[in-house]
Each structure stands twice: as structure tokens, then as C-alpha cells.
C-alpha positions in Angstrom: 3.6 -31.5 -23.2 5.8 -31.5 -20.1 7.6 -28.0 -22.5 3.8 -26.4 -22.0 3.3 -27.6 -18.3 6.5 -25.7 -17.5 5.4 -22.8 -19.1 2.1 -22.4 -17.8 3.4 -22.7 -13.9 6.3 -20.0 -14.6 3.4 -17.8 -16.3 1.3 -18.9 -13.0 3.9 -18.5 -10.5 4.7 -14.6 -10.4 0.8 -14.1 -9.8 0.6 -16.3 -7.1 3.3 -14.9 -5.6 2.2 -11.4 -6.0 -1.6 -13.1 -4.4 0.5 -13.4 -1.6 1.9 -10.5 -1.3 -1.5 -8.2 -1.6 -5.0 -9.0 -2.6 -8.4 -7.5 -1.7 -9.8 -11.1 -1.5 -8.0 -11.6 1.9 -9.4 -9.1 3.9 -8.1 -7.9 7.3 -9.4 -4.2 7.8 -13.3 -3.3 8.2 -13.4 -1.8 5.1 -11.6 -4.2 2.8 -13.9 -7.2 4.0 -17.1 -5.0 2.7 -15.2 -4.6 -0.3 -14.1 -8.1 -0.3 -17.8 -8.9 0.0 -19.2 -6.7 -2.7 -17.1 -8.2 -4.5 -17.7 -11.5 -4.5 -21.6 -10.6 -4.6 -21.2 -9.1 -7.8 -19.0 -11.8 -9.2 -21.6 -14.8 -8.0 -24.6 -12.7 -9.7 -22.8 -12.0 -13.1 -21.8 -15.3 -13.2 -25.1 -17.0 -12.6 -26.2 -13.9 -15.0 -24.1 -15.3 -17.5 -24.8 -18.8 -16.8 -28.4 -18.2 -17.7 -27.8 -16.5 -20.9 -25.4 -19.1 -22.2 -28.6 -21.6 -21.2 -30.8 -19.8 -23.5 -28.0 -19.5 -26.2 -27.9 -22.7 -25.8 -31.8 -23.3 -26.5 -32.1 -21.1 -28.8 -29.9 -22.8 -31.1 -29.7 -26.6 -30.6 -33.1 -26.8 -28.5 -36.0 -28.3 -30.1 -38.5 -26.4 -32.0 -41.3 -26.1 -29.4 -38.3 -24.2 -27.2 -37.1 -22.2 -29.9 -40.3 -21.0 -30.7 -41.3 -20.0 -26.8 -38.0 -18.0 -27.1 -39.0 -16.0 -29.6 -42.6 -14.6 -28.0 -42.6 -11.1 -27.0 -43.4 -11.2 -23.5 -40.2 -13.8 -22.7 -38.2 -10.8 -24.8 -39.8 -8.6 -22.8 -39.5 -10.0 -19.5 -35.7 -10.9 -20.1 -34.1 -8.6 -21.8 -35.8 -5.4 -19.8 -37.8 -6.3 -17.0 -35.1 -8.8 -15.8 -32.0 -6.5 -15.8 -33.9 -3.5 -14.6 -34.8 -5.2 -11.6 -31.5 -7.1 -11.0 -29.3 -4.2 -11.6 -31.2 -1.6 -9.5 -30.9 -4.4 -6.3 -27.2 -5.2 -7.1 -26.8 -1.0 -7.2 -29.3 -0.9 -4.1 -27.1 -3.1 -1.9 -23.6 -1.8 -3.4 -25.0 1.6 -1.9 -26.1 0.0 1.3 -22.6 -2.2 1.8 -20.5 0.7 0.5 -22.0 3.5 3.0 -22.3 1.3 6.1 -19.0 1.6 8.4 -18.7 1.2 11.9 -16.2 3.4 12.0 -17.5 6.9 10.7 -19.0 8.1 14.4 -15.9 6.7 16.6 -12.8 9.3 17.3 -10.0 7.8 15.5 -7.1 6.5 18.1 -4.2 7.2 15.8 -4.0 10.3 12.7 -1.1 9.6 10.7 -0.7 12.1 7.8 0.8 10.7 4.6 2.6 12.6 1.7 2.8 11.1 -1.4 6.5 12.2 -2.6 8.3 11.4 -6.1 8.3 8.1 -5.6 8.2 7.3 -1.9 5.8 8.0 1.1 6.5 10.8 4.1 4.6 9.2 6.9 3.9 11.8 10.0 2.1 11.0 13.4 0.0 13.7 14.3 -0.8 14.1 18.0 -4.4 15.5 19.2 -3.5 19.2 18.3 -2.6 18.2 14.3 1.0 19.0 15.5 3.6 16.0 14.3 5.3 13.9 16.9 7.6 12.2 14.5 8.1 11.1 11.0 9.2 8.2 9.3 9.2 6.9 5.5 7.4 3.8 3.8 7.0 2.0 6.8 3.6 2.8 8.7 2.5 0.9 11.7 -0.8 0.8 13.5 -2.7 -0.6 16.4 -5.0 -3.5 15.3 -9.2 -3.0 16.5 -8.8 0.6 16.7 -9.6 3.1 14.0 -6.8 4.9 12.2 -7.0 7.9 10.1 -5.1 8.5 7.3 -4.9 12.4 6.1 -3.6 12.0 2.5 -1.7 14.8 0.6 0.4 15.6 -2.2 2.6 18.4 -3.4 3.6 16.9 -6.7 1.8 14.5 -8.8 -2.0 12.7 -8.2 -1.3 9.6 -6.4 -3.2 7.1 -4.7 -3.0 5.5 -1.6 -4.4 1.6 -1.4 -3.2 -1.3 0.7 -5.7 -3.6 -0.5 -5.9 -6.2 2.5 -7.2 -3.2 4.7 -8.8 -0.7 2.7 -10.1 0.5 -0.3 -8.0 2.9 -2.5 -7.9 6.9 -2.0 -6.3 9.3 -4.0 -3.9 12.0 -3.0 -4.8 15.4 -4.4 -2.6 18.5 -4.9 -3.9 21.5 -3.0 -6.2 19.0 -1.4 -7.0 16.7 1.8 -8.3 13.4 1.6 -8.9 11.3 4.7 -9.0 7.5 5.0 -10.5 5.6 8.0 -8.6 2.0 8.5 -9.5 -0.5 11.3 -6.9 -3.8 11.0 -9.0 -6.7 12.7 -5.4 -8.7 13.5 -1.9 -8.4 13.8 0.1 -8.2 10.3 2.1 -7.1 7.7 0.5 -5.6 5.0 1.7 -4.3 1.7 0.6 -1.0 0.3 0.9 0.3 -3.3 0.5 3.5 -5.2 -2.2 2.9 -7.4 -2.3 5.3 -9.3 0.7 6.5 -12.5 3.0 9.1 -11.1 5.9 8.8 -13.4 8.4 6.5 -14.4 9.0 4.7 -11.2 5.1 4.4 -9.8 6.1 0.6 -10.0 8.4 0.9 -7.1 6.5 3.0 -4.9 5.3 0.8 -2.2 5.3 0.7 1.4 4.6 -1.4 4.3 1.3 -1.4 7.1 2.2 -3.2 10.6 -0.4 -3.8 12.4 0.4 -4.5 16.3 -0.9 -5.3 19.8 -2.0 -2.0 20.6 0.6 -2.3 23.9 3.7 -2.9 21.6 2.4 0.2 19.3 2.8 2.5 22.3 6.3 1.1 22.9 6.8 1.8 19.1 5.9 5.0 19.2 7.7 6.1 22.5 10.3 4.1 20.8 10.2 6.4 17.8 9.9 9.8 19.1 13.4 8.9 20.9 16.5 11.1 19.1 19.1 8.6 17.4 21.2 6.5 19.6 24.8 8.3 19.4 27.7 6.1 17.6 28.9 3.3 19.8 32.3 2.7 18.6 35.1 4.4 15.9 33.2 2.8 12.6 30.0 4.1 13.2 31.1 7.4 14.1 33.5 7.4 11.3 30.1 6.5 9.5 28.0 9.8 11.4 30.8 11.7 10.1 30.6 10.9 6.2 26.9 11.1 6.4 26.9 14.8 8.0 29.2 15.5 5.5 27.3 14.1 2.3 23.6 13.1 3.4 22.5 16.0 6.1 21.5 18.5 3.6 18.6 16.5 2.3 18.4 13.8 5.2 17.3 14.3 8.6 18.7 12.2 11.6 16.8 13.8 15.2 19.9 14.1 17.6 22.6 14.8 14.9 23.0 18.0 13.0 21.5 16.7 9.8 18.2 18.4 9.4 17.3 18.1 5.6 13.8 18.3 4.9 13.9 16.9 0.8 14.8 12.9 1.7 13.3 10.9 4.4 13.4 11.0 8.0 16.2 8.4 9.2 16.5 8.6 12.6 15.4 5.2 13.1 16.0 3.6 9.7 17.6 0.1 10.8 14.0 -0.6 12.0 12.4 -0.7 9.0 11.6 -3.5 7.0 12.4 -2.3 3.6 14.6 0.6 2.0 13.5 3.0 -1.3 10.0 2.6 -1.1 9.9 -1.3 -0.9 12.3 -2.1 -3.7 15.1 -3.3 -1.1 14.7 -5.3 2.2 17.2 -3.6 4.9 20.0 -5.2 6.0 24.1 -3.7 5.5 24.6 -4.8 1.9 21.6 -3.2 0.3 22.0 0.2 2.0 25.7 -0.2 0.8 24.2 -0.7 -2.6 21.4 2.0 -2.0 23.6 4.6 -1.5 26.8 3.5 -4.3 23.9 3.0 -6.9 20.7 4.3 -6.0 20.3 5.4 -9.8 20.8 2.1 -11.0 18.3 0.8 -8.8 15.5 3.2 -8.9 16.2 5.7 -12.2 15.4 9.0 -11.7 14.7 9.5 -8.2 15.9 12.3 -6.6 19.3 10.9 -4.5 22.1 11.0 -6.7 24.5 7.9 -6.5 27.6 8.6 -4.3 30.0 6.0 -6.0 32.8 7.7 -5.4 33.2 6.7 -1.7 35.8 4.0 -0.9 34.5 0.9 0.4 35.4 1.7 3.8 34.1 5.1 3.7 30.9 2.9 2.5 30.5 -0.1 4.9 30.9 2.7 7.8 28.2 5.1 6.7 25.9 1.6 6.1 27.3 0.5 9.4 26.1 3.5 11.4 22.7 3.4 9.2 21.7 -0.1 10.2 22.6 1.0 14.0 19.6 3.7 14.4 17.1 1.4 15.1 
């Protein structure tokens, strides 16, 4: 027994863990608490739905014979099994259509447009200022002011993927050769997970991403904060460590202020402020952006940075040195 108690909470565990992590049944967004309500609407009427039925199972085959017999008349058969679904279906579908259309949002200017590529496998994120034009751009780590709208335009050049971070918003996809956009409103400060939802190849599992929602005050400073150039090397290791990385990283990588302008990888100007490296698989912090770059293959098969396990461990700490140090 105590064998069978252990395996049930280890099987219980990873799901509660993931709960916590993202679900639609903890709204913070406009959109996700219609959802959230829908939801739990249609759950509460297809299990009274089902309650009933098993009631009249029940009847019809233990109940006395008067019962069993009522069951059987053609206007109860009638009544129930057309009449009753009809009419509760077409008002579930009525007020799904009614919940699902309804958004506060649709008439109000959005404050923020952030433009989202979905990449193989990890997210270009691009601030758009009032003209469309991009102010900066950043990777897997979006942040937003919370109680003001927020548009997501959502693109692909690749693969069909799909855009969700369930505590906020319902799930969009992205569209080669076309534009989808998203309105998001976060009603409080948070951090929410995002996900791809939506196969893109072998490593759709780890293609996640993080939503911040802020004071709207501290998101300005964010923002003036991020359309900064990198903050030049402060002593001999991380300059040592600018060096390797023009040398190995600039041709794909871009780091404003520096020489490295590649346009393939993402934007790291300001990488030691985010929370997570590779798309969510790694928090961020010296050791895994050692490991990130010595064994990015091992750790995410088949995306497109090559593993560069051939520099020392000097050579190494100093180009995850200078990394951690654009903040």
C-alpha cells in the first residue's frame, strides 16, 4: 500500500508542478478569465448533463417497474433525447458566442505593439514604435505593462506555430506569409509562462518563453533601459570575453554597440537580464551559458548554434563572463 501511495504522488507531482507553472484556470489577462469562465460553464453543465443521464441509467435499470415503464413512453424519449439537447446546446453555443466575442479591448488603441516571430525553436520579440518601425529586439523574454492593452503581431518564416501563454490569453497561431494579431491586457503584476502550442519539429517541447508583466512606470524604465547600446567591458576578462565572441558569435549574434551584427541568432545586447536562456530550457546565470555555449547540441538537439567545445575553459568563463555583464 505505502509502494502504491508513493507512486501515485510521483505520477501526481510533475502535474502539479507544471499547474504551477501555466494553467488557463488561473486567469490574469481579460481574455484568459472569459476563457477561464467558458470553461468552467461548460464543465458544470456537462457534468450536471451527465449526472442526469447516469440518474436515469440508473432508473432504468434497478428502478421499480412503474419508473421503468414511464421511461420508456415516447414523449419522455422525445422530450429527452431531442428536445432537451437541442435546447441546451443551442444556449451553451448562444452564450459561448456571446462570452467569446465580447472584449473590452477591441475599440481601445493598444499602448504597446510588440511583433513576435516564431523562429526554429525560439521567439524574436521586436517593439514596434507608433510608425511599425522597431525600437529594439530581444528573445524569449517579453515584458508588458499590466491594465493596458498590448498587441501582439504574430509571424512566421518557417514552420506553423502557435503562440499561447495560457494565464493571459487564448492561443493564436503564427502563419507563413501571414499576420495574425493578439490583443493581451494583464490585470496584475507577474511572471507568466508561454508555450508554443503548436508541433514545429523535434524540439517544440522546448520552445517556451516568458511574459513580465510590470508597473507600467518600471516598463518605461525597461524599455529606455533596453533601447540603451551594451555597456562596454569593464575590466581585462570581459573584454577578453568581447573579444572571443566577435571573433566566434558576431556573424549570427547581434550585440548594439559592438561590431557583431548577425541577424540569424538572437539579439543579446542585454542578455544577463533575462530570466531564462534557449527558449526557457536554462535559467541564466554564468554556469549554464558556459554550458549553453560548450554544449548547446546536447542540450537542445538540432537547433541551429553549433556547440563551440573546443574553447578552453578560460576562453569560456570569459565569453560567459562578459555575457552575464550586458544587463
Amino acid at each position: 500500500m505505502l509502494h502504491l501511495r508513493s507512486t501515485v504522488l510521483l505520477a501526481i507531482l510533475p502535474i502539479q508542478a507544471s499547474a504551477d507553472v501555466q494553467s488557463v484556470l488561473r486567469p490574469h489577462g481579460e481574455d484568459a478569465s472569459r476563457i477561464a469562465e467558458i470553461s468552467w460553464v461548460m464543465f458544470i453543465g456537462a457534468g450536471v448533463i451527465f449526472l442526469l443521464v447516469m440518474i436515469l441509467l440508473a432508473v432504468a435499470l434497478y428502478g421499480k417497474p412503474q419508473a421503468r415503464t414511464l421511461l420508456g413512453r415516447r414523449s419522455l424519449i422525445v422530450a429527452g433525447g431531442l428536445a432537451f439537447p437541442i435546447a441546451v446546446l443551442s444556449a451553451l453555443l448562444a452564450y459561448n458566442l456571446k462570452a467569446a466575442s465580447s472584449s473590452a479591448m477591441a475599440d481601445t488603441a493598444p499602448a504597446v505593439r510588440i511583433e513576435v516571430v516564431g523562429e526554429m525553436w525560439w521567439w524574436r520579440v521586436r517593439y514596434l514604435a507608433a510608425n511599425g518601425q522597431p525600437l529594439f529586439e530581444t528573445a524569449n523574454d517579453i515584458r508588458i505593462p499590466y491594465g493596458q492593452p498590448v498587441e501582439f503581431v504574430l509571424k512566421s518564416d518557417n514552420v506553423i506555430h502557435s503562440f499561447w501563454v495560457p494565464e493571459l490569453a487564448g492561443k493564436l497561431d503564427m502563419v507563413p506569409g501571414h499576420v495574425n494579431r493578439l490583443r493581451v491586457q494583464a490585470k496584475n503584476a507577474g511572471v507568466f509562462r508561454g508555450q508554443c502550442a503548436e508541433y514545429c519539429g523535434a524540439q517544440h517541447a522546448k520552445m517556451m518563453f516568458d511574459v513580465q508583466a510590470l508597473d507600467p512606470g518600471d516598463f518605461q524604465q525597461w524599455v529606455a533601459a533596453q533601447r540603451e547600446p551594451a555597456r562596454k567591458p569593464a575590466d581585462d576578462t570581459l573584454r577578453a570575453g568581447q573579444r572571443h565572441f566577435l571573433q566566434a558569435c558576431a556573424q549570427c549574434h547581434a550585440i548594439r554597440g559592438t561590431a557583431a551584427a548577425g541577424t540569424l541568432g538572437p539579439d543579446l545586447t542585454h542578455i544577463g537580464s533575462r530570466r531564462s536562456l534557449a527558449a526557457g530550457v536554462l535559467p541564466n546565470n554564468v554556469g549554464t551559458l558556459a554550458g549553453w555555449i560548450a554544449g548547446g547540441q546536447h542540450i537542445k538537439p538540432d537547433n541551429a548554434m553549433p556547440s563551440f567545445n573546443r574553447l578552453s575553459s578560460q576562453d569560456l568563463r570569459a565569453v560567459a563572463q562578459y555575457l552575464e555583464s550586458l544587463e
